[in-house]
PDB file of N, CA, C and O in Angstrom:
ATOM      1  N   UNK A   1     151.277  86.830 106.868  1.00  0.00           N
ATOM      2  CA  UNK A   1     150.106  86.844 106.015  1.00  0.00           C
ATOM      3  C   UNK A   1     149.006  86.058 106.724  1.00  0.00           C
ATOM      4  O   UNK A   1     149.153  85.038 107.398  1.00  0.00           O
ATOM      5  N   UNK A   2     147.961  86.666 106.473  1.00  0.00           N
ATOM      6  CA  UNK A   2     146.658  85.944 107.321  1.00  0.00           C
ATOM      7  C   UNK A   2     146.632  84.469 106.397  1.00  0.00           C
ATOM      8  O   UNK A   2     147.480  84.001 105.636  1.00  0.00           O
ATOM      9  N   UNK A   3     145.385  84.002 106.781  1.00  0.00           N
ATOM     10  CA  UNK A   3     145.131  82.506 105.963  1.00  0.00           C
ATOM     11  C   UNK A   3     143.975  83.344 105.450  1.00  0.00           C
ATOM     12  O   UNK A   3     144.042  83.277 104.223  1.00  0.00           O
ATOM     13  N   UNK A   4     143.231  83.890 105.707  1.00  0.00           N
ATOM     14  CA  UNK A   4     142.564  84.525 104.566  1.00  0.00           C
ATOM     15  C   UNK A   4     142.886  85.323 103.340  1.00  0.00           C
ATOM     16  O   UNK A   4     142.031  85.325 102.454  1.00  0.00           O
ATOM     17  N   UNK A   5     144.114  86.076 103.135  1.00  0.00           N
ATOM     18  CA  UNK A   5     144.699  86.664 102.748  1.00  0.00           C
ATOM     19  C   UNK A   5     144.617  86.564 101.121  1.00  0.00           C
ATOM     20  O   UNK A   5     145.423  85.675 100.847  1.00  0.00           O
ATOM     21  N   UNK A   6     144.164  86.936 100.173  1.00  0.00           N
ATOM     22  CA  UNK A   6     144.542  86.405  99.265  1.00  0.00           C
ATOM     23  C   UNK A   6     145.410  87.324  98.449  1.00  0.00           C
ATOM     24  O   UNK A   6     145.433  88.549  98.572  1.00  0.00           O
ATOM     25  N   UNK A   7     146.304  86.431  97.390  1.00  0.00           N
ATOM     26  CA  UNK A   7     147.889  86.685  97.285  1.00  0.00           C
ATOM     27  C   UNK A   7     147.502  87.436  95.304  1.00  0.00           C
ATOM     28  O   UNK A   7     147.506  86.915  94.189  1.00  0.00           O
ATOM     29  N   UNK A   8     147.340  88.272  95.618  1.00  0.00           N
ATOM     30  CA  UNK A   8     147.609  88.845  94.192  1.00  0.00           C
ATOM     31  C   UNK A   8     148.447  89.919  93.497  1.00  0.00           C
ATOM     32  O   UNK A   8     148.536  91.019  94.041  1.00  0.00           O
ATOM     33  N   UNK A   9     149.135  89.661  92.210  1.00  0.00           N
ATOM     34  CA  UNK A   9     150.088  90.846  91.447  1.00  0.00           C
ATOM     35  C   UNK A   9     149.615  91.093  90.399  1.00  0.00           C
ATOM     36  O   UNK A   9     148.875  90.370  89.732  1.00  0.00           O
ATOM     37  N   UNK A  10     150.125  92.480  90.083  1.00  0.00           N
ATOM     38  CA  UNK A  10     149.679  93.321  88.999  1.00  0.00           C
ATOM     39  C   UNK A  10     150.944  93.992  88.009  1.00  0.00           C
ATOM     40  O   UNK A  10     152.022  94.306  88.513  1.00  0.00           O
ATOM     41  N   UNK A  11     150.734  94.116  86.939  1.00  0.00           N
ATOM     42  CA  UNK A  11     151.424  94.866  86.205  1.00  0.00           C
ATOM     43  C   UNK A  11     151.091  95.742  84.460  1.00  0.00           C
ATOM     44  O   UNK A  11     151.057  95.179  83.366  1.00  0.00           O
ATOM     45  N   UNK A  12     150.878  97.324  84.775  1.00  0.00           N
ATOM     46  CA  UNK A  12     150.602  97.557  83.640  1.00  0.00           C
ATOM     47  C   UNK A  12     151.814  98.389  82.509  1.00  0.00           C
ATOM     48  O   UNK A  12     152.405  99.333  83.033  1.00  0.00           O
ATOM     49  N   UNK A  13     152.114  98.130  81.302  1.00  0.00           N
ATOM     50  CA  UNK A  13     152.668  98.654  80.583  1.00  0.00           C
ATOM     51  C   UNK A  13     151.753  99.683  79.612  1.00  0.00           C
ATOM     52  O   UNK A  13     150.568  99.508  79.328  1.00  0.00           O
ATOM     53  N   UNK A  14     152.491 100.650  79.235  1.00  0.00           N
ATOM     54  CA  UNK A  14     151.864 101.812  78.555  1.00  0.00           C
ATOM     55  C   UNK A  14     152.882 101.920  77.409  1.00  0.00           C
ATOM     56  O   UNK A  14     154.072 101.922  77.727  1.00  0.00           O
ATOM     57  N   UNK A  15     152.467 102.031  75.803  1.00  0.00           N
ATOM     58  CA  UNK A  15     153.448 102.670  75.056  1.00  0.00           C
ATOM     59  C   UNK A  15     152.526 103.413  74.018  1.00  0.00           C
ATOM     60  O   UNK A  15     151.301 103.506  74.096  1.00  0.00           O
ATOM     61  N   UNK A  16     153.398 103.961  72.961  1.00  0.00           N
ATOM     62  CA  UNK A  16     152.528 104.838  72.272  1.00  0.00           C
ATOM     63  C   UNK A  16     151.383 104.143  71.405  1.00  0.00           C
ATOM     64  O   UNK A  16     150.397 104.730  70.961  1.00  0.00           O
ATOM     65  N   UNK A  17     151.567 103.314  71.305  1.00  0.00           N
ATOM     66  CA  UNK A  17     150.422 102.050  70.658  1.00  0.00           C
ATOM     67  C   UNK A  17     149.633 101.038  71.253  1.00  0.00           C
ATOM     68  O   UNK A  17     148.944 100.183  70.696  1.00  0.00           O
ATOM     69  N   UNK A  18     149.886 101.312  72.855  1.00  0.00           N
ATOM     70  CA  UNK A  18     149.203 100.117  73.176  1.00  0.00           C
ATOM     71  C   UNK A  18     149.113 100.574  74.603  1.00  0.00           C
ATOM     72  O   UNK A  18     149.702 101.563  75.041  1.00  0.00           O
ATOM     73  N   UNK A  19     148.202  99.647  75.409  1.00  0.00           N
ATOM     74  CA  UNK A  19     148.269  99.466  77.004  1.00  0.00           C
ATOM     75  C   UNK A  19     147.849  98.278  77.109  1.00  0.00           C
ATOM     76  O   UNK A  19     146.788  97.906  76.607  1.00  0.00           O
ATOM     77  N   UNK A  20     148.847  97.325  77.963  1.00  0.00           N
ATOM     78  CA  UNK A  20     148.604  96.352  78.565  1.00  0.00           C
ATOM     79  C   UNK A  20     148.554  96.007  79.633  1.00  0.00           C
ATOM     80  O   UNK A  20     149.743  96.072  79.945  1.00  0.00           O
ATOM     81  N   UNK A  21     147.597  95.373  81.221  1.00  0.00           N
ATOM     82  CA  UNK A  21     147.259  95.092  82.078  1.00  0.00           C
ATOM     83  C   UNK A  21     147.083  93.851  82.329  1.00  0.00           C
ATOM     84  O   UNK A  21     146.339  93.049  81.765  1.00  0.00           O
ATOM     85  N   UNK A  22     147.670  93.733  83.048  1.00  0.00           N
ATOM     86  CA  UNK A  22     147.824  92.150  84.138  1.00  0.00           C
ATOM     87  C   UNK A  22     147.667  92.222  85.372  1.00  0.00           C
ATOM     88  O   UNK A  22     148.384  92.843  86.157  1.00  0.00           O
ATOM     89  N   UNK A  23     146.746  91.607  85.608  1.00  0.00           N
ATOM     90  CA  UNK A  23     146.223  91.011  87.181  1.00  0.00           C
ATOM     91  C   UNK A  23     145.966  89.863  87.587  1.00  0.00           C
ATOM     92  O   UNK A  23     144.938  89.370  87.122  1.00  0.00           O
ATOM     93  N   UNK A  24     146.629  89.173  88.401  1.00  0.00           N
ATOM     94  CA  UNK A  24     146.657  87.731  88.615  1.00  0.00           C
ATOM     95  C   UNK A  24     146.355  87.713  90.464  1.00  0.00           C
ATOM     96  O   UNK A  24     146.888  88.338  91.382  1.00  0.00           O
ATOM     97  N   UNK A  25     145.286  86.715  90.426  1.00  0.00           N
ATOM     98  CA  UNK A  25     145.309  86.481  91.461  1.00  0.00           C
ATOM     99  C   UNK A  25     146.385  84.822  91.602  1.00  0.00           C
ATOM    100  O   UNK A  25     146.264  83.945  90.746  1.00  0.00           O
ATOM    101  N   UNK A  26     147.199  84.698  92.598  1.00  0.00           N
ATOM    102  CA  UNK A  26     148.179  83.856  92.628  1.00  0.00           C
ATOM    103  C   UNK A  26     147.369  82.385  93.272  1.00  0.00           C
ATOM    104  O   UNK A  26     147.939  81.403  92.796  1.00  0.00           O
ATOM    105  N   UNK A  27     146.522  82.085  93.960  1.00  0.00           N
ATOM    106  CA  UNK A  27     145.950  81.212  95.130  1.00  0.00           C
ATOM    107  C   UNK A  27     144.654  80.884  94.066  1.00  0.00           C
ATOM    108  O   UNK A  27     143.804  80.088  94.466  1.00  0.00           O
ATOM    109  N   UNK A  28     144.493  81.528  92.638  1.00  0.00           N
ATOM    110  CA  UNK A  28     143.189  81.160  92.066  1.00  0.00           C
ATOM    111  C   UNK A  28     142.792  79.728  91.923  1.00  0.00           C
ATOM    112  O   UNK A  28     143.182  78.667  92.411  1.00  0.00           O
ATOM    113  N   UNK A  29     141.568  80.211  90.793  1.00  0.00           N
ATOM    114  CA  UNK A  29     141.341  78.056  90.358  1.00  0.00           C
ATOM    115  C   UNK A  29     142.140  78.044  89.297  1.00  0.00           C
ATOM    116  O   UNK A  29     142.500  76.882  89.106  1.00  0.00           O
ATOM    117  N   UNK A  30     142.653  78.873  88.406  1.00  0.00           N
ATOM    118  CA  UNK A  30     143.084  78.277  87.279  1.00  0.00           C
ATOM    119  C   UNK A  30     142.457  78.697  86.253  1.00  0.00           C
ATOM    120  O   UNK A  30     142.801  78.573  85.078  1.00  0.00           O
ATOM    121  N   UNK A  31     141.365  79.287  86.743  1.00  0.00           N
ATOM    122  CA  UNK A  31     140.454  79.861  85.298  1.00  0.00           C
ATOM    123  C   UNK A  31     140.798  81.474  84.801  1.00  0.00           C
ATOM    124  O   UNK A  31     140.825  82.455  85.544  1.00  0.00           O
ATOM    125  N   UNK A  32     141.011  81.453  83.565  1.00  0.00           N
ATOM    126  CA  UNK A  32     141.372  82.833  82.529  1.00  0.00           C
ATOM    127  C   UNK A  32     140.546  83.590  82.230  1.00  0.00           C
ATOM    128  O   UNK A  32     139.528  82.955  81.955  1.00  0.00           O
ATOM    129  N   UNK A  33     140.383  84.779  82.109  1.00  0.00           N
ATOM    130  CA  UNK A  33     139.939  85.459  81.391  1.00  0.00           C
ATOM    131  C   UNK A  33     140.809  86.486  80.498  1.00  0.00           C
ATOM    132  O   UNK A  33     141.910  86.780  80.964  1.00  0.00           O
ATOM    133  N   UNK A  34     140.332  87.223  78.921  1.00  0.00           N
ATOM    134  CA  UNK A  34     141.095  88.219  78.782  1.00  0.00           C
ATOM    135  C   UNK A  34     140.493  88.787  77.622  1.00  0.00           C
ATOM    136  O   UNK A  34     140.022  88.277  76.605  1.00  0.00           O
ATOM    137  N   UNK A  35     140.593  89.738  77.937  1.00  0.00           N
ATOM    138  CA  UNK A  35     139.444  91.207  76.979  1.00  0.00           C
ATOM    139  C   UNK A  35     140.678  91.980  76.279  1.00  0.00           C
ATOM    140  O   UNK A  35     141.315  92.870  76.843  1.00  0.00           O
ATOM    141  N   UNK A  36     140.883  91.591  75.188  1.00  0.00           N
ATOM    142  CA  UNK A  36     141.612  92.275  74.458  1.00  0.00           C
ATOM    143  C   UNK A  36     141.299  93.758  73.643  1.00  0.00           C
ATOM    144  O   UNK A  36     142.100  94.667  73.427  1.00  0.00           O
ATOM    145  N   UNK A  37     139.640  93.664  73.217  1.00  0.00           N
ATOM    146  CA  UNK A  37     139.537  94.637  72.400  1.00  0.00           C
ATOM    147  C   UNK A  37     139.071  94.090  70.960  1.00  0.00           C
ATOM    148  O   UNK A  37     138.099  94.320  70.240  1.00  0.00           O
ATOM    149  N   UNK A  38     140.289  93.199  70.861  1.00  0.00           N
ATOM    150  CA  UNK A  38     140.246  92.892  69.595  1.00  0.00           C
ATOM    151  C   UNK A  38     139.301  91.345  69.697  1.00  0.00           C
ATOM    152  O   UNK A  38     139.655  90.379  70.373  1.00  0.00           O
ATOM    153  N   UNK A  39     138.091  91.412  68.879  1.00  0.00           N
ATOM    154  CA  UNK A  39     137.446  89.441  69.199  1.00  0.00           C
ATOM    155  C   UNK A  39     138.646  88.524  68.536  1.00  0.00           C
ATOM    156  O   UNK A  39     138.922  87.477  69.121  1.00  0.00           O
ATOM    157  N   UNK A  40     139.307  88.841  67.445  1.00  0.00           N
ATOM    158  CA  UNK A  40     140.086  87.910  67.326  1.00  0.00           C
ATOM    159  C   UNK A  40     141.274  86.906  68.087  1.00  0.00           C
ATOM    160  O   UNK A  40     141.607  85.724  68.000  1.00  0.00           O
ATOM    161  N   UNK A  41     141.724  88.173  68.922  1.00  0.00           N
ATOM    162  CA  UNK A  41     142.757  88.040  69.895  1.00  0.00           C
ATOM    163  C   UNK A  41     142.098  87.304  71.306  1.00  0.00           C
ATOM    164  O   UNK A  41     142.555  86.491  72.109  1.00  0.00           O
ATOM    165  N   UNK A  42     141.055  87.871  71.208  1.00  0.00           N
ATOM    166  CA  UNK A  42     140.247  87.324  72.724  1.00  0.00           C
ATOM    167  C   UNK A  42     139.865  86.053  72.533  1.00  0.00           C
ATOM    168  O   UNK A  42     139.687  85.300  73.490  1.00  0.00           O
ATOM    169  N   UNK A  43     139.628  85.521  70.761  1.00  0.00           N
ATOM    170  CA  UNK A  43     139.162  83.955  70.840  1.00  0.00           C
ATOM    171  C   UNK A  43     140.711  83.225  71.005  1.00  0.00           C
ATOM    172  O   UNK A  43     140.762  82.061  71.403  1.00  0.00           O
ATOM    173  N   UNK A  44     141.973  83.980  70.674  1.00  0.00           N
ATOM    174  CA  UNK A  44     142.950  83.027  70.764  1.00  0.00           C
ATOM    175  C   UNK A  44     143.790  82.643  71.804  1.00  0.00           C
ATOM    176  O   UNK A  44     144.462  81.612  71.843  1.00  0.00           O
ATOM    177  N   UNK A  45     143.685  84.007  73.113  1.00  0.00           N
ATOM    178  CA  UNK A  45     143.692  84.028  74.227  1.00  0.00           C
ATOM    179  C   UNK A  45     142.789  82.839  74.781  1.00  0.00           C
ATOM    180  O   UNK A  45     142.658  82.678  75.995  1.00  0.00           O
TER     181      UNK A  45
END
């Protein structure tokens, strides 16, 4: 791996009610984001 390289994983699930997506960069700062759709869910995220 280079030293520039940066280290990220993904994973999406699909079902008949939902889709969920994850993307993480691994080497980040630490800071979150997450767009649910729903504002309720996104303020508790």
């Amino acid at each position: 791996m280079s030293a520039g390289a940066v280290r990220r994983a993904g994973r999406e699930r699909r079902t008949k009610e939902t889709t969920v997506t994850v993307d993480l960069v691994l080497d980040g700062s630490g800071a979150a984001q997450a767009q649910t759709g729903l504002p309720f869910f996104d303020h508790m995220l």
